[in-house]
C-alpha positions, -999 to 999 in steps of 0.1 A, spaced: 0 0 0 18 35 -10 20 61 17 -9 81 2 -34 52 2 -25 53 37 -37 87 44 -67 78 27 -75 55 49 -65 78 82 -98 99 81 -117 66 83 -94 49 110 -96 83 132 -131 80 133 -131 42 139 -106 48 167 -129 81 180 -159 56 181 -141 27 198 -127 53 219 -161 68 232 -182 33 239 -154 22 256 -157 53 281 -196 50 282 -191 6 283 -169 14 315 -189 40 331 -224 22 328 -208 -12 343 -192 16 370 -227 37 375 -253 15 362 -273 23 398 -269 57 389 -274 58 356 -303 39 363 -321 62 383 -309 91 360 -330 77 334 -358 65 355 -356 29 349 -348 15 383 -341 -21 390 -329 -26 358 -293 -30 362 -287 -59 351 -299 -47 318 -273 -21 320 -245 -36 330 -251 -62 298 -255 -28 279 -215 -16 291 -201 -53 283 -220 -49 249 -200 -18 240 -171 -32 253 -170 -60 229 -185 -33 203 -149 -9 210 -128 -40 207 -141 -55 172 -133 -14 158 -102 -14 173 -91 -50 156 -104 -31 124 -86 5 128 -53 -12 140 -50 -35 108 -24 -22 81 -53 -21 55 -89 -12 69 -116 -39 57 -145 -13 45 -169 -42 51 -164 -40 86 -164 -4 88 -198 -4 68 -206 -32 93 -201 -5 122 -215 21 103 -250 0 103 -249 -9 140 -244 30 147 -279 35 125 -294 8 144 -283 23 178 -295 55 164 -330 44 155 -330 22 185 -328 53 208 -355 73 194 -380 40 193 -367 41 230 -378 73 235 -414 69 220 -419 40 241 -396 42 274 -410 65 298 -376 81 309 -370 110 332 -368 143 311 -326 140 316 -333 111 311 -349 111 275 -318 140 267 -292 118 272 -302 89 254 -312 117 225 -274 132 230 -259 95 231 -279 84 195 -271 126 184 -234 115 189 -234 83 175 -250 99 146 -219 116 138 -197 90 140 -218 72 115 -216 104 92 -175 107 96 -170 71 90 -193 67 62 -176 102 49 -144 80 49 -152 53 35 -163 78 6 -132 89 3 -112 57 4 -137 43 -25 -138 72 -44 -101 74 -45 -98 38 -54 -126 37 -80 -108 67 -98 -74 54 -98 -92 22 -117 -104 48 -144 -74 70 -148 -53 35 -151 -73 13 -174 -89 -18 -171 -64 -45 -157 -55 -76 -172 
């Protein structure tokens, strides 16, 4: 891989490592808080629920971080996390139809699924820009043989 496919790639692996980065921090803190937490939101005697929620992102940091650390970033797996950021998204407003939170409560879930949002945007933004890069090297070199 030359040095410049490289730096293609570094927008998408800084937003991979940014994600990983930021569940890790909330994974920890829920399996830290998760009374707390649970009686920020309203949803006492849940905490079992909660602590399964931190070791979820745990294992949800780790699989991006096997990804952002390889040499050559597999875009299928970055799509892959791209999707499970929608679904958190979408998954967080359905809970806040349906849950009935505490109003700080209902703004930290929609501030969680906000930021997640964004690192959905930034990585599909690099992944853009890694296939766009490698779809127009294709063109400017020919068809291979």
């Amino acid at each position: 891989m030359t040095e410049s496919a490289r730096d293609r790639q570094g927008f998408l692996r800084y937003a991979l490592i940014g994600n990983a980065s930021f569940s890790t921090m909330t994974g920890l803190f829920v399996i830290v808080a998760h009374d707390w937490i649970a009686n920020l939101l309203g949803v006492a005697g849940n905490d079992a629920g909660l602590v399964g929620l931190g070791i979820g992102l745990l294992v949800f940091a780790a699989t991006i971080l096997i990804n952002a650390r390889r040499l050559e970033l597999r875009l299928v797996e970055a799509w892959a996390v791209v999707l499970m950021d929608l679904a958190w998204v979408a998954g967080s407003y359905v809970i806040l139809l349906v849950v009935p939170l505490t109003i700080v409560g209902r703004w930290v879930v929609a501030a969680v699924a906000d930021l997640v949002l964004v690192f959905a945007v930034l990585q599909s933004v690099g992944i853009y820009r890694i296939r766009s890069h490698t779809h127009s090297e294709q063109l400017s070199h020919g068809p291979s043989a």
